[in-house]
C-alpha positions as CSV (number, residue, x, y, z in Angstrom):
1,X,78.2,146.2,85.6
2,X,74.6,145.8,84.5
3,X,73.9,142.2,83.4
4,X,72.0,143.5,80.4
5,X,75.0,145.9,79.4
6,X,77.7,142.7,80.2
7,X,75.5,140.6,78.2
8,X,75.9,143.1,75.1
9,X,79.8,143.7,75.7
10,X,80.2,139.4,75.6
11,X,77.7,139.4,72.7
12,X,79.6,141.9,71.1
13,X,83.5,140.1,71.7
14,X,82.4,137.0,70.3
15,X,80.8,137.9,67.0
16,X,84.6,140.5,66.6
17,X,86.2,137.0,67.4
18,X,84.3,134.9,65.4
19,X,84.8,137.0,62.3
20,X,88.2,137.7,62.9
21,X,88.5,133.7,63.3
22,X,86.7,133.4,59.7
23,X,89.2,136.1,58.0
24,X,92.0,134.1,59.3
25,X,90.8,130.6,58.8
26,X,94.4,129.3,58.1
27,X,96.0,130.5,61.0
28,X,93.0,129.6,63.2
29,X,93.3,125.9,61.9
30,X,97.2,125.6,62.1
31,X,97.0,127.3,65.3
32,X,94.3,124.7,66.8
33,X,96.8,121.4,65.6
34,X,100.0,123.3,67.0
35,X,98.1,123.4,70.3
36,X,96.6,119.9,70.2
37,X,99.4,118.5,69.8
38,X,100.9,120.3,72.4
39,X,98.1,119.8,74.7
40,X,98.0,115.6,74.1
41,X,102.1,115.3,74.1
42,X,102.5,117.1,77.0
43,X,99.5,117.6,79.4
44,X,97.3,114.6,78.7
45,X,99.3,111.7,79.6
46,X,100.0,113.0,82.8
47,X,96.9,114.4,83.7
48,X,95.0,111.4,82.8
49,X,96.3,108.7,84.9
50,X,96.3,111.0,87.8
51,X,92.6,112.1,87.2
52,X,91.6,108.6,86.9
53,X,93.3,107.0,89.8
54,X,92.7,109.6,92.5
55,X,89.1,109.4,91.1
56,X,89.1,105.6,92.1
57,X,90.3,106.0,95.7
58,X,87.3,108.8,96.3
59,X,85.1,106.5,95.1
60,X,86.0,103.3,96.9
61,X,86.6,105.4,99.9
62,X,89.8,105.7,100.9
63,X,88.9,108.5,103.2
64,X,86.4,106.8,105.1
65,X,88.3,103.9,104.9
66,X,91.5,105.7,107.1
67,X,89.0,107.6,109.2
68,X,87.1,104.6,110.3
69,X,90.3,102.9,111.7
70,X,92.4,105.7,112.3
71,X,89.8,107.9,114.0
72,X,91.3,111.1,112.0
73,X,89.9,113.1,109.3
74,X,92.2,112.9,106.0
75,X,89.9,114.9,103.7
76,X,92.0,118.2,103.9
77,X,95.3,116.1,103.4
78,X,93.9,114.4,100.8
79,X,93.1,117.0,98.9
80,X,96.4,118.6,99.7
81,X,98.2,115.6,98.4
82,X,96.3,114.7,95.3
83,X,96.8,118.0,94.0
84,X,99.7,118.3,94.4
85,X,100.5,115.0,92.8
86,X,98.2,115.5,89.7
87,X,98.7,118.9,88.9
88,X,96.0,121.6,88.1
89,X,92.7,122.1,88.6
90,X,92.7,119.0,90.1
91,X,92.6,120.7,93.3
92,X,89.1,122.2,92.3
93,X,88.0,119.2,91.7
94,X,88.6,117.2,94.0
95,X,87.7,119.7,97.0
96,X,84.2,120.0,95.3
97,X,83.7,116.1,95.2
98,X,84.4,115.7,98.9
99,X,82.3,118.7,100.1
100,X,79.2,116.9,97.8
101,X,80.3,113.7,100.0
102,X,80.1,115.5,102.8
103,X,83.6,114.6,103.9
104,X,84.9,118.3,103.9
105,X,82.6,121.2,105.6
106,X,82.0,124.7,103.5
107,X,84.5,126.2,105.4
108,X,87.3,123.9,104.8
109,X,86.8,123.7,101.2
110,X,86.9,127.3,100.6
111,X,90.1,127.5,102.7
112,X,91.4,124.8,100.4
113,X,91.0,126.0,97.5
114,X,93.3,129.2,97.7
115,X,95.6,126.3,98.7
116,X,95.7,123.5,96.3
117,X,96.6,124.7,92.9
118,X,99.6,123.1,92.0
119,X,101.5,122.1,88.9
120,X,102.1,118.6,88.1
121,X,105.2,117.6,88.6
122,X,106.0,116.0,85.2
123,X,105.1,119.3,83.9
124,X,107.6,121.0,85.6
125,X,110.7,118.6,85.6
126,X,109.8,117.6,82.0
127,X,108.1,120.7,79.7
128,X,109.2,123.7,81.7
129,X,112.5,121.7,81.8
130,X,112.7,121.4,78.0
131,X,112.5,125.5,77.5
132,X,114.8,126.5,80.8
133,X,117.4,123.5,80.3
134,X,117.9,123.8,84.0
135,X,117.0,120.6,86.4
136,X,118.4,123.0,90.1
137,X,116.2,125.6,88.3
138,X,112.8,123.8,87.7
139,X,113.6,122.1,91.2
140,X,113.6,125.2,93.2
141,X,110.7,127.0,90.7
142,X,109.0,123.6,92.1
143,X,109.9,123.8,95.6
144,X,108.3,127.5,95.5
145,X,105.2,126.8,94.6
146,X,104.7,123.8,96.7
147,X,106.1,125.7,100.1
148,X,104.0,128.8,98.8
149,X,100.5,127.0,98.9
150,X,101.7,125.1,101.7
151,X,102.3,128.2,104.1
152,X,98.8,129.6,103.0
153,X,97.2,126.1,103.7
154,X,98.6,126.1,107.3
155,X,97.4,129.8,107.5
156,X,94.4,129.3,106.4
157,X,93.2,126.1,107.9
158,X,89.5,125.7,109.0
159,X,88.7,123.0,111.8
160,X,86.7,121.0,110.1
161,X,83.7,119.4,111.7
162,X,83.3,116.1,113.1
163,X,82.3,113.8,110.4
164,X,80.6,110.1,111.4
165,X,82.0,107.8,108.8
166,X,80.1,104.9,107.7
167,X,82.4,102.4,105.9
168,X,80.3,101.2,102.4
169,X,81.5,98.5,100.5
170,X,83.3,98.8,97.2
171,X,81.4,99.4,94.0
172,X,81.7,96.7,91.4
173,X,85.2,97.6,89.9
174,X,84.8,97.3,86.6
175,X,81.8,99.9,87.3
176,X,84.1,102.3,89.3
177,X,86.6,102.8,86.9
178,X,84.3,103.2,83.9
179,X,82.8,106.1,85.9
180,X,86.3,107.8,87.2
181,X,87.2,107.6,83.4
182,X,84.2,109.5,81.9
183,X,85.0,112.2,85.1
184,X,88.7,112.0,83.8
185,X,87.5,113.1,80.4
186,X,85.3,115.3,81.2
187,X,87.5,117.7,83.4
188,X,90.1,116.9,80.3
189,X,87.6,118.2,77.6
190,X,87.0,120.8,79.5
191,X,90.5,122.0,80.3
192,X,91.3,121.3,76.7
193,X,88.3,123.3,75.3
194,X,88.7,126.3,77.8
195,X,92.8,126.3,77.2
196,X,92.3,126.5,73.5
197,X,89.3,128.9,73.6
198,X,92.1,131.4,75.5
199,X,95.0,130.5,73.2
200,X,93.3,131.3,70.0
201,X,92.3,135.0,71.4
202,X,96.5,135.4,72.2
203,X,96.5,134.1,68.4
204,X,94.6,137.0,67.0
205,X,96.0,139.3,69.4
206,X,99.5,138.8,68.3
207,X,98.3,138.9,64.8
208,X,97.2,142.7,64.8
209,X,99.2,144.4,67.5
210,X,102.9,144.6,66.8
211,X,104.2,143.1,70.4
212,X,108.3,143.1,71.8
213,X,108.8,139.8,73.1
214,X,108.5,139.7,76.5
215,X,105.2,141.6,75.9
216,X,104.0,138.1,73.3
217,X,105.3,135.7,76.5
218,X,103.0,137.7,78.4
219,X,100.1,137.7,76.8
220,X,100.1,134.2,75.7
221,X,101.0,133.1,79.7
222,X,98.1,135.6,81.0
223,X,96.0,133.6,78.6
224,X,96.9,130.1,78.8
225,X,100.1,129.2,81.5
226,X,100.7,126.0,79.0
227,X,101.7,128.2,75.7
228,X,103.3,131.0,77.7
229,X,105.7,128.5,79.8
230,X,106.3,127.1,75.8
231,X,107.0,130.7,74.4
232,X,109.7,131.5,77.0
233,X,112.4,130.2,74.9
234,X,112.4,133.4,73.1
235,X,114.3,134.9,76.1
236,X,117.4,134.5,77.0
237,X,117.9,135.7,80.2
238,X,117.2,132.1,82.5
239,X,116.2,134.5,85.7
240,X,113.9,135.9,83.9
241,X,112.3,132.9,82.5
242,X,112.4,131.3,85.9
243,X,110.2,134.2,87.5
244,X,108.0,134.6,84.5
245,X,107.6,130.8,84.5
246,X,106.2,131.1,88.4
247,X,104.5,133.7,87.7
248,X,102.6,131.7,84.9
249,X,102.2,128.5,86.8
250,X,100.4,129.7,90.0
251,X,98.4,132.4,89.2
252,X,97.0,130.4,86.4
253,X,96.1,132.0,83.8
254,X,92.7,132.7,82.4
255,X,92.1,129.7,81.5
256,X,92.6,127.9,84.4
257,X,90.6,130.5,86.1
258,X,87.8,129.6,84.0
259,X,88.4,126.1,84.3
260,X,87.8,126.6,88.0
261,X,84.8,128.7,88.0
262,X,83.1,125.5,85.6
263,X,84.4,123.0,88.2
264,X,82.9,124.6,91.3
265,X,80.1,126.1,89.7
266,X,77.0,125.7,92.0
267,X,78.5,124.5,95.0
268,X,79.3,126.5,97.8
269,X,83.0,127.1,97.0
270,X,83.6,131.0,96.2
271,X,85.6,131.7,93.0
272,X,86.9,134.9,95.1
273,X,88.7,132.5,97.4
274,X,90.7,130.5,94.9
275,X,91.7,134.3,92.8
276,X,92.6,135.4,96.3
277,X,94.6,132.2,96.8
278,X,96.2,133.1,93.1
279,X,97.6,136.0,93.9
280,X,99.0,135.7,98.0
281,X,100.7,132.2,96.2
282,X,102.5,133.9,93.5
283,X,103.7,136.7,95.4
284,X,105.0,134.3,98.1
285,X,106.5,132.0,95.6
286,X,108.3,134.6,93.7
287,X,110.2,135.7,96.9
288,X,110.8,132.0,98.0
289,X,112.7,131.0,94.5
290,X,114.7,134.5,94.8
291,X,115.6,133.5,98.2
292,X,116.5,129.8,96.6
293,X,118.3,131.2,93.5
294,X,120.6,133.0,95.6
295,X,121.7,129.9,98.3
């Protein structure tokens, strides 16, 4: 598409969605609070913690730290771990750090990043939990995500190249942690600002098309994962609700998609990996939970 002609067509969506914001001011406000609410009961707490600590242990390299003694490279692993431990787009994030730190080559972080989108686990045992009422369920909706990315990660696996690490000593603490938490709250801000951005357009959508109701869980999960896993308690069929559920969870939604494209933004990490990451991971975890729902 010519960039003049995209240009126009954003230009153009904004200024509909800013005046269709200002004609329904009311909703738009109530709408913002239900989601912040939402967003701070449910996603902060655990993403915060996470953020912060793993942000430490990059910082006062751990990595180096193993490699120096161990003689093996733990980047890759780390990643892998991290991410899977503090949920999404953590794995963006922390793929970019280590290739600025040089302790992951291009190659290897473009491989790892179709790999290392994963839910936090909170979120799954606990909010997904609360709409499914299910613990095998969530389990083995967890289970498929986590051996989904993990068969792509082994498939996909650069060598990466021989890194010299030189061991540094530990930044002043106090220092290091006030710096992990202003890189906490910045990846929060924007996962909160980009989540709610997304949310407000299923708002408006919902509030001029007539939708059935597995057309609304759709379009809210398409939008934002967070509201559409919320919304699925207006079905009652728990298969279905399972699948859409995975569905939701790793592709993403939009606005994880555009959290990513932020976080890597000017590096050498292609988008196009991570969408093609989306989209081999949910059609593999879909046929590993069917193959787990029926044992």
């Amino acid at each position: 598409m010519n960039k003049t002609l995209k240009r126009i067509l954003i230009i153009s969506l904004l200024i509909i969605l800013l005046l269709l914001y200002l004609l329904n001011a009311s909703l738009i406000i109530k709408s913002i609070i239900e989601y912040t609410k939402l967003f701070f009961t449910k996603l902060f707490p655990a993403n915060f913690i996470f953020f912060t600590i793993s942000t430490l242990l990059i910082d006062y390299g751990l990595i180096e730290l193993i490699a120096t003694y161990t003689n093996f490279n733990t980047a890759e692993f780390y990643v892998f771990f991290m991410s899977i431990i503090s949920g999404f787009p953590s794995g963006s994030k922390y793929t970019k750090e280590l290739l600025e730190k040089k302790l992951l080559s291009k190659e290897s972080a473009n491989s790892l990043i179709m790999a290392s989108h994963f839910p936090n686990p909170l979120f799954v045992l606990g909010t997904v939990f609360l709409v499914l009422h299910n613990k095998e369920i969530c389990i083995k909706i967890y289970l498929a995500i986590l051996l989904s990315n993990l068969i792509i990660f082994i498939l996909t696996k650069k060598k990466n190249k021989k890194i010299t690490f030189t061991y540094k000593e530990p930044v002043n603490f106090a220092s290091a942690l006030s710096s992990a938490i202003n890189k906490t709250l910045k990846v929060i801000v924007l996962i909160y600002g980009s989540s709610i951005f997304f949310y407000l357009v299923a708002v408006i959508i919902s509030k001029y098309f007539i939708l059935s109701t597995y057309s609304y869980i759709l379009l809210n999960g398409l939008f934002d994962l967070t509201k559409g896993v919320a919304v699925l308690s207006l079905s009652n069929n728990l298969l279905k609700k399972a699948l859409l559920a995975i569905f939701f969870i790793s592709f993403g939604g939009i606005s994880i998609h555009m959290q990513v494209k932020s976080i890597i933004a000017g590096s050498k990490i292609k988008y196009k990996n991570f969408l093609k990451g989306r989209i081999i991971a949910t059609v593999l975890a879909l046929i590993i939970f069917l193959i787990l729902y029926n044992i």
